[in-house]
PDB file as gemmi writes it, atoms N, CA and C in Angstrom:
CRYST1    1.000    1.000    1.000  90.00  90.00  90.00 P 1                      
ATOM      1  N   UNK A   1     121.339 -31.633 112.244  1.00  0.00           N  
ATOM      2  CA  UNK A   1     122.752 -31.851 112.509  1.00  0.00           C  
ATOM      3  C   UNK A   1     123.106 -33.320 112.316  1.00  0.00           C  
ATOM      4  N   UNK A   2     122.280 -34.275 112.848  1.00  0.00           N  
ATOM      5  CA  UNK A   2     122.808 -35.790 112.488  1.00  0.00           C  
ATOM      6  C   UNK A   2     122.805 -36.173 110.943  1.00  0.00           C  
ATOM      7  N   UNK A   3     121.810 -35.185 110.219  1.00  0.00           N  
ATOM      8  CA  UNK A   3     122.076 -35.759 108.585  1.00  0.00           C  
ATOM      9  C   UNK A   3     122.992 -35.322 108.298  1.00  0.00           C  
ATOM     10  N   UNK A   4     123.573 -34.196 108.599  1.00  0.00           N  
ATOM     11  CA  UNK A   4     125.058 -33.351 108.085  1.00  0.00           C  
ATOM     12  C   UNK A   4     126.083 -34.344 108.462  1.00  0.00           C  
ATOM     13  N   UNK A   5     126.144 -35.012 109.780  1.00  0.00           N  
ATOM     14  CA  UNK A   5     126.899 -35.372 110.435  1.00  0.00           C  
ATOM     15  C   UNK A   5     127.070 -36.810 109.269  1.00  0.00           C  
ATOM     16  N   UNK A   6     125.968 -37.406 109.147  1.00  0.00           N  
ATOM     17  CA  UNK A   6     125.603 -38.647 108.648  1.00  0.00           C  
ATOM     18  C   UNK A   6     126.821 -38.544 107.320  1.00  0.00           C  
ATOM     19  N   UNK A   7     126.216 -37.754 106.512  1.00  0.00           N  
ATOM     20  CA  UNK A   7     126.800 -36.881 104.894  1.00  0.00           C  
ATOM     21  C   UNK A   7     127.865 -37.277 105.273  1.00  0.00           C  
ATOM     22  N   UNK A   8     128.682 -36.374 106.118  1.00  0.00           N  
ATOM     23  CA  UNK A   8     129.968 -36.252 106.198  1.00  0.00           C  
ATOM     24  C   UNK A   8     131.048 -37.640 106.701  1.00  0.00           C  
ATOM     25  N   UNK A   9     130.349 -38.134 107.167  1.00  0.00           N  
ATOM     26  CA  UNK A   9     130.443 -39.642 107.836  1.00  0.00           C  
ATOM     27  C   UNK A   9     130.597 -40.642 106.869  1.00  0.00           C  
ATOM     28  N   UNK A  10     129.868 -40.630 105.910  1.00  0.00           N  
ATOM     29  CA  UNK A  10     129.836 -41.416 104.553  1.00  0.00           C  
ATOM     30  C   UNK A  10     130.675 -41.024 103.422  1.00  0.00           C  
ATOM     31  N   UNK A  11     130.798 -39.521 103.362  1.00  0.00           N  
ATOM     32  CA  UNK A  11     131.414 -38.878 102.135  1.00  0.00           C  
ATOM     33  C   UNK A  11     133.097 -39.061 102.733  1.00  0.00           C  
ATOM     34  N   UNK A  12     133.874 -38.341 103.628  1.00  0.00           N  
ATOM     35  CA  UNK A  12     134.928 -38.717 104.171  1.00  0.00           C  
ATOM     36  C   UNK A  12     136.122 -39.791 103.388  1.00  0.00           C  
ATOM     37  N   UNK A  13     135.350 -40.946 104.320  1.00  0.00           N  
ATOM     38  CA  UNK A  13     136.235 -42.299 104.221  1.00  0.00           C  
ATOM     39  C   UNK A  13     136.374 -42.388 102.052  1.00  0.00           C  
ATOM     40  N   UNK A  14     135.066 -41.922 102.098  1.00  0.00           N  
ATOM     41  CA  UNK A  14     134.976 -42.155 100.281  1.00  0.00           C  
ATOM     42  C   UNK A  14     136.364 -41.296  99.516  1.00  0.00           C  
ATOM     43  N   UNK A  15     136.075 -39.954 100.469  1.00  0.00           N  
ATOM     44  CA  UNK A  15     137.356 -39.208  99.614  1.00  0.00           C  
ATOM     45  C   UNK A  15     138.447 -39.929 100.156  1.00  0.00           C  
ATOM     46  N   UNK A  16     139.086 -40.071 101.177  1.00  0.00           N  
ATOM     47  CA  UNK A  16     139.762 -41.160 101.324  1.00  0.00           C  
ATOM     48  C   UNK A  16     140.415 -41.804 100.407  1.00  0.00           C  
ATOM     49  N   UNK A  17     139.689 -42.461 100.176  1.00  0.00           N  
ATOM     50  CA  UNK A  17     139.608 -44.122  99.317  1.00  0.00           C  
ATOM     51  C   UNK A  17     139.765 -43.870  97.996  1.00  0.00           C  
ATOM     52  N   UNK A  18     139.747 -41.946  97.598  1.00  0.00           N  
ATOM     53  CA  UNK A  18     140.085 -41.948  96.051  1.00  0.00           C  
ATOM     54  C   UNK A  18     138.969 -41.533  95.765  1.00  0.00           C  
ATOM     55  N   UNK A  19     137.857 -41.446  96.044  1.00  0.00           N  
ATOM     56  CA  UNK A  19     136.585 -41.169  95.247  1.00  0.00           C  
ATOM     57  C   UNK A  19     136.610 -39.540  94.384  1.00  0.00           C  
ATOM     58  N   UNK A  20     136.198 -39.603  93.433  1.00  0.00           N  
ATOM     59  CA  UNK A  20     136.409 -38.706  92.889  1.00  0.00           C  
ATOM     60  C   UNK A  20     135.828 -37.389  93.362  1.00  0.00           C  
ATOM     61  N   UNK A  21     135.711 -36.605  94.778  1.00  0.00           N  
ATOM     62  CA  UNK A  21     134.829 -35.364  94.693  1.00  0.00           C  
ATOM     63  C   UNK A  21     134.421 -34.576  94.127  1.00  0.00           C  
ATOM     64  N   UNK A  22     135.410 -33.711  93.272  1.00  0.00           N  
ATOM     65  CA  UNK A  22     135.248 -32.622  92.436  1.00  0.00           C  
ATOM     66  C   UNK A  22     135.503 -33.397  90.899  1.00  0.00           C  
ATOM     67  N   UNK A  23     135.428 -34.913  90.885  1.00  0.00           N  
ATOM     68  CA  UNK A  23     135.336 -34.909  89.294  1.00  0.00           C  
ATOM     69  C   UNK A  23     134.038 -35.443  88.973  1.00  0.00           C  
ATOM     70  N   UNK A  24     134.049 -35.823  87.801  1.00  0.00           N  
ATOM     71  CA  UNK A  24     133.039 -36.361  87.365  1.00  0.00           C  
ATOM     72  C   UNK A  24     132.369 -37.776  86.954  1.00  0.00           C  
ATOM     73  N   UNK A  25     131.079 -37.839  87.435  1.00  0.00           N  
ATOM     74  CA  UNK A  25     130.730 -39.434  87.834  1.00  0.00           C  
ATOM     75  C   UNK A  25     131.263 -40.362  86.241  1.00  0.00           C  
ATOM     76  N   UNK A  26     131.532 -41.965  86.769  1.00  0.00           N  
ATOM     77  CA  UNK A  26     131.854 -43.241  85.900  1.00  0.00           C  
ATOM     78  C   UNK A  26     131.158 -43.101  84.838  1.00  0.00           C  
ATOM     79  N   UNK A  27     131.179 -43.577  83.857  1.00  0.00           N  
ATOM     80  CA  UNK A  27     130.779 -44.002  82.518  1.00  0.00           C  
ATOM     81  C   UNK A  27     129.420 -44.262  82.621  1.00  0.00           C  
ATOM     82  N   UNK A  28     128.157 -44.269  82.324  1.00  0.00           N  
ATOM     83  CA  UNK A  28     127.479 -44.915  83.199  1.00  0.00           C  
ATOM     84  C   UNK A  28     126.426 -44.751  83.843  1.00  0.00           C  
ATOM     85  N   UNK A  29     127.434 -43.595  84.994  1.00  0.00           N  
ATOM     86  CA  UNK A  29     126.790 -43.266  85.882  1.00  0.00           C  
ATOM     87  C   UNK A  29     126.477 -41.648  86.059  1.00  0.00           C  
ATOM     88  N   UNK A  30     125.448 -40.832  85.473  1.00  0.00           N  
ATOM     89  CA  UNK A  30     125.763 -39.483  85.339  1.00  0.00           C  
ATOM     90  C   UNK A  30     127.308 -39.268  85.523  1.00  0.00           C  
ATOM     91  N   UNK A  31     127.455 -39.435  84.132  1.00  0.00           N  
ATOM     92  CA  UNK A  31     129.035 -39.225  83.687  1.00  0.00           C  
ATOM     93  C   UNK A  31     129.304 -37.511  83.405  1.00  0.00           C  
ATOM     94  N   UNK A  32     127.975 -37.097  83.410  1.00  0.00           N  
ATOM     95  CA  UNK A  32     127.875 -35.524  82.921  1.00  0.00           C  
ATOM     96  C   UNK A  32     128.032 -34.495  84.109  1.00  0.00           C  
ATOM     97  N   UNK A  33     128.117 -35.060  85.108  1.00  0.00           N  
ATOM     98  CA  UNK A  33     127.713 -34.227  86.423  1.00  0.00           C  
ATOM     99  C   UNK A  33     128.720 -35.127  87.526  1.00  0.00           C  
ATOM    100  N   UNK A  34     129.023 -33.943  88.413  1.00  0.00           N  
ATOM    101  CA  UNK A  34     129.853 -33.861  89.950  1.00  0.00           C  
ATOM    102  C   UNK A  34     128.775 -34.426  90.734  1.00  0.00           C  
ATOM    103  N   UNK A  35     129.582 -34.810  91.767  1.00  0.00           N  
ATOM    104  CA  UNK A  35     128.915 -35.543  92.716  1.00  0.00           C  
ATOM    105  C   UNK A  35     128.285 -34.249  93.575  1.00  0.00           C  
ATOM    106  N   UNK A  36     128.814 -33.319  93.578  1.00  0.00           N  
ATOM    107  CA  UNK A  36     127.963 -31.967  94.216  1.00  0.00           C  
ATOM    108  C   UNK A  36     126.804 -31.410  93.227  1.00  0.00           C  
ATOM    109  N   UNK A  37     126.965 -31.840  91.653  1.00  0.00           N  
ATOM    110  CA  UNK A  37     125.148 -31.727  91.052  1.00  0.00           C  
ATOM    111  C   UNK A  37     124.488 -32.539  91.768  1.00  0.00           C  
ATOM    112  N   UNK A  38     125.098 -33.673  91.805  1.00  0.00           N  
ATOM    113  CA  UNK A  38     123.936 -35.174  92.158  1.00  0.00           C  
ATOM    114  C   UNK A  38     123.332 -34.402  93.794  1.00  0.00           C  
ATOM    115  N   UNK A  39     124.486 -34.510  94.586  1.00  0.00           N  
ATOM    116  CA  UNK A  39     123.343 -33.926  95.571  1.00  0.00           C  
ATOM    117  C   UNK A  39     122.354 -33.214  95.834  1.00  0.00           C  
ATOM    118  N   UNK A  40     123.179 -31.968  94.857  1.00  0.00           N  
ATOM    119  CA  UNK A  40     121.904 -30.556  94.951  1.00  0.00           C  
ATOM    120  C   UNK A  40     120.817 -31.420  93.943  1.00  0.00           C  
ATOM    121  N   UNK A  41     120.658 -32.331  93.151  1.00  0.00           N  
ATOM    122  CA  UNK A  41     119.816 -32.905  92.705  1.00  0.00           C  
ATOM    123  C   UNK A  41     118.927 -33.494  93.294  1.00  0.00           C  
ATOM    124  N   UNK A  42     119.387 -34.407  94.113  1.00  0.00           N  
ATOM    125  CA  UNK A  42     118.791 -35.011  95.087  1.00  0.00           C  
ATOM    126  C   UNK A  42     118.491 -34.224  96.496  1.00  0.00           C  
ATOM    127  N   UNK A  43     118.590 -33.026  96.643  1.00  0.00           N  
ATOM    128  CA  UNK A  43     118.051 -32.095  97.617  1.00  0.00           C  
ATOM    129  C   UNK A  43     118.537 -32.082  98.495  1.00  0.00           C  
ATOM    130  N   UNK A  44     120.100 -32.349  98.905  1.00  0.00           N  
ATOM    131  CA  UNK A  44     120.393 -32.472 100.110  1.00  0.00           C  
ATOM    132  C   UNK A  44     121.316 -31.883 100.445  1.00  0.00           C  
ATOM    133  N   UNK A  45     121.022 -31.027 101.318  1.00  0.00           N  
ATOM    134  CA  UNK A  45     122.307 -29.855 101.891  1.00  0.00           C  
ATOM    135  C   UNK A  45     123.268 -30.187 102.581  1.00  0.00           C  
ATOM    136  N   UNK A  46     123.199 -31.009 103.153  1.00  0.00           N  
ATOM    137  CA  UNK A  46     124.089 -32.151 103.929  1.00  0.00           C  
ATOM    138  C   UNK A  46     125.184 -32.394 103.301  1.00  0.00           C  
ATOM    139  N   UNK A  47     124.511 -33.108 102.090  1.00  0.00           N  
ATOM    140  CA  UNK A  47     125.644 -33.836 101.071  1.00  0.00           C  
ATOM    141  C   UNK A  47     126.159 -32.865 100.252  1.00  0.00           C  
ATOM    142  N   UNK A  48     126.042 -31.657 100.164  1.00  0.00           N  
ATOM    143  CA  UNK A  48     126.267 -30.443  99.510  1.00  0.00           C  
ATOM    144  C   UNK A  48     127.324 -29.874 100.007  1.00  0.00           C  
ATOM    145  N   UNK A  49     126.985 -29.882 101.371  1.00  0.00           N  
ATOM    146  CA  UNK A  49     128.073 -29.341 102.489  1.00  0.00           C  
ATOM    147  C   UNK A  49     128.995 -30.050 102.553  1.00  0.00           C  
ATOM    148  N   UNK A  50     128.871 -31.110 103.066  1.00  0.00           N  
ATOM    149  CA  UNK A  50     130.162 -31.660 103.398  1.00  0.00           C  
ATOM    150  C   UNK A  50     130.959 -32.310 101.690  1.00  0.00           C  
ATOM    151  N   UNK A  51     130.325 -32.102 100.735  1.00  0.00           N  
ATOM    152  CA  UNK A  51     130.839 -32.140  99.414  1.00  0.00           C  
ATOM    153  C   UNK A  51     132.113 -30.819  99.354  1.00  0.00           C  
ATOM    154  N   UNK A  52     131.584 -29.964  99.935  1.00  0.00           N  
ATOM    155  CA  UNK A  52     132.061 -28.327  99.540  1.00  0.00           C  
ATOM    156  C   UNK A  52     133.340 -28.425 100.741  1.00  0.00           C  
ATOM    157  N   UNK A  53     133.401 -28.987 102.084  1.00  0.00           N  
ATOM    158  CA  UNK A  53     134.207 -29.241 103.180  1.00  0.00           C  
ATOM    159  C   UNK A  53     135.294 -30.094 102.612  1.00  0.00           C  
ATOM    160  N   UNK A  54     134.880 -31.299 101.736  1.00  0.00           N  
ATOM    161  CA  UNK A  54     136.170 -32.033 101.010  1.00  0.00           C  
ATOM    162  C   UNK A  54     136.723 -31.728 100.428  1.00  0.00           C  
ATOM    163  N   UNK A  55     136.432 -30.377  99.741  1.00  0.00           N  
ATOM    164  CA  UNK A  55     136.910 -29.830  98.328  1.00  0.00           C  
ATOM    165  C   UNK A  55     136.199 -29.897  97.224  1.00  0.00           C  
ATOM    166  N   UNK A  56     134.975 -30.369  96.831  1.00  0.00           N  
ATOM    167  CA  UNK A  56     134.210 -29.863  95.335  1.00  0.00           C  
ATOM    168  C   UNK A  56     134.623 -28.649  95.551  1.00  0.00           C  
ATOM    169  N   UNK A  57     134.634 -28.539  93.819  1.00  0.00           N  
ATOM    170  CA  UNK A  57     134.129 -26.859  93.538  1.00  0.00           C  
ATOM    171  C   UNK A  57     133.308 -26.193  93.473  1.00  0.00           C  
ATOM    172  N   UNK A  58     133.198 -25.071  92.940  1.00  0.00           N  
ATOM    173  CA  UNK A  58     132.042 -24.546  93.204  1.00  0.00           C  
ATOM    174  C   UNK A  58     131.449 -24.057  91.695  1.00  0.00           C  
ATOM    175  N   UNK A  59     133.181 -24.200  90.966  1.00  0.00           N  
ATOM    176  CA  UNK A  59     132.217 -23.657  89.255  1.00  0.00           C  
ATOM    177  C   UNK A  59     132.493 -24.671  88.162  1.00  0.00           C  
ATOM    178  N   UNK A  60     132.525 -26.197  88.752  1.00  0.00           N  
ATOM    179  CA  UNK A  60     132.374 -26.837  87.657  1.00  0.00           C  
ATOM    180  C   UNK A  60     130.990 -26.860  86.917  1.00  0.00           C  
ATOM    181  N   UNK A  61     130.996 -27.248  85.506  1.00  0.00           N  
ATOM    182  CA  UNK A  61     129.763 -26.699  85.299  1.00  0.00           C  
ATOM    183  C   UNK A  61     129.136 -28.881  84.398  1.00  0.00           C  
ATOM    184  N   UNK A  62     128.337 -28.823  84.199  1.00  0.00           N  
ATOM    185  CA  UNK A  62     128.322 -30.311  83.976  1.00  0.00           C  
ATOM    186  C   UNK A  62     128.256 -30.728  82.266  1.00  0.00           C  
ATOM    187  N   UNK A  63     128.859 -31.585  81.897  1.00  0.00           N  
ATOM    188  CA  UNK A  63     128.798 -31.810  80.838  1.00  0.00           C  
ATOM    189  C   UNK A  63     127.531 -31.729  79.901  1.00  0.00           C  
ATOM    190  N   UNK A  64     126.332 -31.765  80.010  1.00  0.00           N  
ATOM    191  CA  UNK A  64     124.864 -31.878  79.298  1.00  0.00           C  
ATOM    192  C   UNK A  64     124.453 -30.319  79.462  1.00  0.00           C  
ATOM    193  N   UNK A  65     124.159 -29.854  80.309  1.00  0.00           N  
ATOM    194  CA  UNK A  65     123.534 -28.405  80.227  1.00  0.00           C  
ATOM    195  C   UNK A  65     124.673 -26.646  80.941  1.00  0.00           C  
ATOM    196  N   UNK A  66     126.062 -27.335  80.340  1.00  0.00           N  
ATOM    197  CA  UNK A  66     126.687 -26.444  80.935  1.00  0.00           C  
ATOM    198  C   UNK A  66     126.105 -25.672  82.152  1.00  0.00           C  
ATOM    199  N   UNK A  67     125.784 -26.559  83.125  1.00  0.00           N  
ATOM    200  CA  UNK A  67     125.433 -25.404  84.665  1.00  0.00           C  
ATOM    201  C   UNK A  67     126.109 -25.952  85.506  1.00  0.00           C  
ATOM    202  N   UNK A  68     126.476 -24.811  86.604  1.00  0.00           N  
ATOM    203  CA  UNK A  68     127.060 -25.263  87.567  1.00  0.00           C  
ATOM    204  C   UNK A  68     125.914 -25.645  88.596  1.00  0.00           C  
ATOM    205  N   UNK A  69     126.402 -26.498  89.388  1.00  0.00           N  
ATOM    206  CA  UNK A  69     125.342 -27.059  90.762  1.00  0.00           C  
ATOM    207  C   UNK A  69     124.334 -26.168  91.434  1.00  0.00           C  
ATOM    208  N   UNK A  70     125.319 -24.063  91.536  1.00  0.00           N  
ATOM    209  CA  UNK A  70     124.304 -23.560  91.866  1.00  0.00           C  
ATOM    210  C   UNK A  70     123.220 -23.184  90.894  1.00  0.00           C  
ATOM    211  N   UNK A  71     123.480 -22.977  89.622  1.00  0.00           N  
ATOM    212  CA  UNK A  71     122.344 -22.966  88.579  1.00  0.00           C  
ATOM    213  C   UNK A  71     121.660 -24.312  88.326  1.00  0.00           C  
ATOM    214  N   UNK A  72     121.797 -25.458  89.138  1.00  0.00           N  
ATOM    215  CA  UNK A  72     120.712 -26.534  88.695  1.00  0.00           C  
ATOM    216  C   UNK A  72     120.007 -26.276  90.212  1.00  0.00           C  
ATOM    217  N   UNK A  73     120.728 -25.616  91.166  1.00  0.00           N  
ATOM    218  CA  UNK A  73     119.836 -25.950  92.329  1.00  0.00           C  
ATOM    219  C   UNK A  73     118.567 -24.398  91.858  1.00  0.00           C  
ATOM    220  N   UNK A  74     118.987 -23.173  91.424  1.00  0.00           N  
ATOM    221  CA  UNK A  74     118.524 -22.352  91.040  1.00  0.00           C  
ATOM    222  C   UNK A  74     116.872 -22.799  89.946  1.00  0.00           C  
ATOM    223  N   UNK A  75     117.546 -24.083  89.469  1.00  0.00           N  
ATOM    224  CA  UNK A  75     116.711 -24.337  88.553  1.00  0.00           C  
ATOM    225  C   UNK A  75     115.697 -25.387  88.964  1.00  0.00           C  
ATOM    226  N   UNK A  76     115.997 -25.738  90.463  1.00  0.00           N  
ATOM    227  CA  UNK A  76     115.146 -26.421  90.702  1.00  0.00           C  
ATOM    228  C   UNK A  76     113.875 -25.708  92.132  1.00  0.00           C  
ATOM    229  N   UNK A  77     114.498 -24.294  91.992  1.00  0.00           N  
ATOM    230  CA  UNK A  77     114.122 -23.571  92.742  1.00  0.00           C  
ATOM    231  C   UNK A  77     114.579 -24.026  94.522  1.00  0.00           C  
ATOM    232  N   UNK A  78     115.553 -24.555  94.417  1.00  0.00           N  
ATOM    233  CA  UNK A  78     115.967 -24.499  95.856  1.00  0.00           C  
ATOM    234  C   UNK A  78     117.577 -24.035  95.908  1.00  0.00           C  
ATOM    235  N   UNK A  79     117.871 -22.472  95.564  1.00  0.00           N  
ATOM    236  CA  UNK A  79     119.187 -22.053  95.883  1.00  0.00           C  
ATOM    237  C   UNK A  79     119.698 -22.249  97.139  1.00  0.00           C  
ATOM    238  N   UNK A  80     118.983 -22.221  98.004  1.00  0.00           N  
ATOM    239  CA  UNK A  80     119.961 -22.770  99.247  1.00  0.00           C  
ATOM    240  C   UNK A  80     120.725 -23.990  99.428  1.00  0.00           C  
ATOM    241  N   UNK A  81     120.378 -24.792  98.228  1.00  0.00           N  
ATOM    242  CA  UNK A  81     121.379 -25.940  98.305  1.00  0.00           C  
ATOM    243  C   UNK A  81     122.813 -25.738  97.724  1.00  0.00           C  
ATOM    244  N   UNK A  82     123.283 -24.321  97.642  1.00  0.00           N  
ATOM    245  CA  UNK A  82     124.618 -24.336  97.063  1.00  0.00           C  
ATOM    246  C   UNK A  82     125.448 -23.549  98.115  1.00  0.00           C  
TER     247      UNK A  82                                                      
END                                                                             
């Protein structure tokens, strides 16, 4: 519960401030992928969740391997991150 809490604590003020949730990362910066791939990338349900609580979507799919977040988490064998 405190990492969820943490996630949401950090992600928030960001949407806030404009951050892009449901679009897609800077030039740069995995420009191909939502900030809800990057998490399920980085394994974290936390940041998944409270991604999905701000509003990501759920069927953007990412510029490089047309998948959506739950087919990369599928592909990384951890579907529960979607």
């Amino acid at each position: 519960v405190e990492i969820a809490q943490r996630a949401a604590e950090v992600l928030a003020p960001l949407a806030a401030a404009g951050a892009r949730i449901a679009g897609f990362g800077p030039d740069g910066l995995h420009a191909h992928a939502t900030a809800r791939h990057r998490a399920v990338a980085s394994g974290s349900l936390a940041a998944v969740n409270a991604l999905l609580a701000l509003g990501a979507r759920r069927d953007v799919r990412d510029r490089v391997h047309e998948a959506t977040a739950l087919d990369r988490a599928a592909h990384l064998g951890a579907a529960e991150l979607d």
